[in-house]
Each structure stands twice: as structure tokens, then as C-alpha cells.
C-alpha positions as CSV (number, residue, x, y, z in Angstrom):
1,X,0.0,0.0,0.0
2,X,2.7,2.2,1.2
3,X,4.7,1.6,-2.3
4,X,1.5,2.5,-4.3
5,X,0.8,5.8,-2.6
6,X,4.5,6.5,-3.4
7,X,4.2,5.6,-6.8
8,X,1.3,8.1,-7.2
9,X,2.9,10.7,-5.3
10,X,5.7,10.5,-7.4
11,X,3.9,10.2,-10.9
12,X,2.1,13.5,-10.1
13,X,4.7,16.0,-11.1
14,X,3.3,19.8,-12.0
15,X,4.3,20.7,-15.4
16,X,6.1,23.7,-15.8
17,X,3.8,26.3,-17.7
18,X,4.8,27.0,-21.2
19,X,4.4,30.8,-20.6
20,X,4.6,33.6,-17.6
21,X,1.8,33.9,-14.8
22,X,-0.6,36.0,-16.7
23,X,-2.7,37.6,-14.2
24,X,-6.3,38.5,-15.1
25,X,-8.4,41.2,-13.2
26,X,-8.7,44.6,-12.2
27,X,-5.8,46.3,-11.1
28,X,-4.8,49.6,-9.5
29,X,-2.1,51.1,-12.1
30,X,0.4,53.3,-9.7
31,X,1.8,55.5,-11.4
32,X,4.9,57.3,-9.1
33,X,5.8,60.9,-10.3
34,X,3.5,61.6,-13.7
35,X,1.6,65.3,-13.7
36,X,-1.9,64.0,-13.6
37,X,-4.7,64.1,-11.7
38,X,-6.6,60.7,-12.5
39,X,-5.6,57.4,-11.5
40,X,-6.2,54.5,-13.6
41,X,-7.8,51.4,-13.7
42,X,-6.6,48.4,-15.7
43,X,-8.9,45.6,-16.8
44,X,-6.6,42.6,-17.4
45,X,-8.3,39.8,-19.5
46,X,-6.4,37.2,-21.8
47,X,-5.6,37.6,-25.6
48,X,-5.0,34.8,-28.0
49,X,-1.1,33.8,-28.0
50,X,1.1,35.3,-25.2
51,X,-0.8,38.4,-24.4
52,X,-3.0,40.2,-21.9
53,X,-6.0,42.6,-23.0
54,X,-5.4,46.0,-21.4
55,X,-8.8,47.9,-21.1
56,X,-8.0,51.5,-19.5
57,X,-10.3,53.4,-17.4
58,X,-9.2,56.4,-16.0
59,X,-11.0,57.8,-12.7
60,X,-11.9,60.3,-12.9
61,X,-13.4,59.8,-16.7
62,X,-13.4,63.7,-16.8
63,X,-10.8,64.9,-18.9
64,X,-9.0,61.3,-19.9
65,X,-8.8,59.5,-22.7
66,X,-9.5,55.3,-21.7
67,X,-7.4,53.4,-23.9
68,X,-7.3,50.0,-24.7
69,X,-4.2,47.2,-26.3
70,X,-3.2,43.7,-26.3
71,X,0.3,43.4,-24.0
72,X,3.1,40.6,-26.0
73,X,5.0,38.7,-23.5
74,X,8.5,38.6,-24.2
75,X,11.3,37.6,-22.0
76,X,8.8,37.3,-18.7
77,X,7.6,41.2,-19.2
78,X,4.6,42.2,-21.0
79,X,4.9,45.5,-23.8
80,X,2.4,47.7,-24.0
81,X,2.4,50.8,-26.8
82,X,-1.1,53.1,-26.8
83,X,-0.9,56.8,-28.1
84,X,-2.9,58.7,-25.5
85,X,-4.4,62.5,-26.6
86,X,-3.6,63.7,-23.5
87,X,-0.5,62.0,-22.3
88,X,1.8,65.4,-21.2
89,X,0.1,67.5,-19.4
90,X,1.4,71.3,-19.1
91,X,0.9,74.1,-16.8
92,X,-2.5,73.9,-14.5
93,X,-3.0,69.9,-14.1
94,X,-6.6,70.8,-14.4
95,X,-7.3,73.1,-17.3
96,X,-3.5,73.7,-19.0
97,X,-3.0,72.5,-22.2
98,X,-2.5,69.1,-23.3
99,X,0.3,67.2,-25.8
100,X,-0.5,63.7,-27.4
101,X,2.4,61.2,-26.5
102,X,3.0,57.5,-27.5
103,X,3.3,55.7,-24.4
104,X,4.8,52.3,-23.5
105,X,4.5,50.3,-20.4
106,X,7.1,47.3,-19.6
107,X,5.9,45.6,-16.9
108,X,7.7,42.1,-15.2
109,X,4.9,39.2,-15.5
110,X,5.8,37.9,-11.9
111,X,6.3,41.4,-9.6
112,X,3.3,43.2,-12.0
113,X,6.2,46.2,-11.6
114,X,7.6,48.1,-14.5
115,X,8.1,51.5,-16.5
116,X,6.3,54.0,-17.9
117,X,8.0,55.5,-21.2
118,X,6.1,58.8,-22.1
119,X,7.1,60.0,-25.3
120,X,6.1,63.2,-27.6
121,X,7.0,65.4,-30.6
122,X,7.1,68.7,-28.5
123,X,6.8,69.4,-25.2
124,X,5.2,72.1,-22.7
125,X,5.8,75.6,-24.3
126,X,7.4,74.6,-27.6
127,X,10.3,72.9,-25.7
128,X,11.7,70.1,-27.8
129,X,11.1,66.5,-28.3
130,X,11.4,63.5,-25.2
131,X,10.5,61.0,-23.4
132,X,9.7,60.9,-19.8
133,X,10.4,57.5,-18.0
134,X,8.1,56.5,-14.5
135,X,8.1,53.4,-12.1
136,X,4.8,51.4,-11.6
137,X,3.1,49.1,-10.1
138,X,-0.1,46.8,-10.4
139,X,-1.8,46.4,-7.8
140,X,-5.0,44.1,-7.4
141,X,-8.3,45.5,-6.9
């Protein structure tokens, strides 16, 4: 008896997965340092191949674009590239103009940590061209 259990116990072996965690849900998207007054909300939900949905509500909705992509896992970190109207915000956070930028989050599949890379063709007052870079974090709702 003793030798069957061991048998069975031994037979059942998890499988590795074939791809990263990918966690599904609402999260919290923490942004640390970005002139904004909204937080976010990310919808998580899967995507055919090695992906993640990314449905973006921003609270509150007033004066935000919600965007929405499909995140490609690569290397353990998801890659996510939306061009948001309102991305740079200049002046008063409330009412100041706004510049379109091309953003990209790079988040690890495991921590649900990453960067924020905020790019755009001109900045506040006619400066020039840039990116600005951000930590975050999702968090779990």
C-alpha cells in the first residue's frame, strides 16, 4: 500500500507552464511621479497567444482618454504601446494644455512592476522632443 501511494505521489509532477503567470483582473495602475490628476484602472483579461487585454479606465473619466491594447509577453515582461491624446500634461493639471504622446509600459509578468516610457514630438511651451520614463506598479483590486 505504502509503495502504491509512493508511486502516485511521485507520478504527479506539475508541469512547468509553457508561458509567464498572466494575471487576469482589475488592477490599480500606480503610477509614481506623472503630472496627472486621474488614477487608472486596468482591466486585465487574456488575448489569443502570449498576451494580456489591457482595457483603461481612468478615474476620474473627466478629462482622460481610456485606452485600450493587447500586452506581447516577451522575456517574462509584458509590452504595452497606446498613443494617449492627453498623455503630457502642461501648466495647471486641471485646465492647462495638453500634448498627445505614444506611451509604452514594460511591466515584469511575476512582480506586476515596471516603467512607464512617455514619449512626444514637443513638449510644454514649444520645448523640444522627449521621453519621460516613471516606475509602476499593479496592484490588485
Amino acid at each position: 500500500m505504502i509503495a502504491a501511494m509512493a508511486l502516485v505521489a511521485t507520478a504527479w509532477v506539475p508541469m512547468p507552464m509553457a508561458h509567464a503567470d498572466i494575471r487576469h483582473g482589475n488592477f490599480e495602475l500606480r503610477i509614481s511621479g506623472r503630472h496627472d490628476f486621474h488614477t487608472w484602472l486596468w482591466a486585465l483579461s487574456s488575448c489569443q497567444g502570449d498576451c494580456v487585454h489591457v482595457q483603461a479606465i481612468p478615474q476620474p473619466v473627466a478629462r482622460a482618454f481610456p485606452y485600450q491594447g493587447d500586452a506581447q509577453l516577451h522575456d517574462g515582461r509584458f509590452t504595452l504601446t497606446v498613443d494617449v491624446p492627453d498623455g503630457l500634461r502642461c501648466g495647471d493639471i486641471y485646465y492647462g494644455p495638453v500634448i498627445p504622446t505614444r506611451d509604452t509600459y514594460s511591466w515584469d509578468a511575476s512582480t506586476m512592476s515596471g516603467t512607464l516610457s512617455s514619449a512626444f514630438a514637443t513638449g510644454c511651451d514649444g520645448s523640444p522632443a522627449g521621453t519621460l520614463t516613471y516606475p509602476f506598479d499593479l496592484v490588485q483590486m
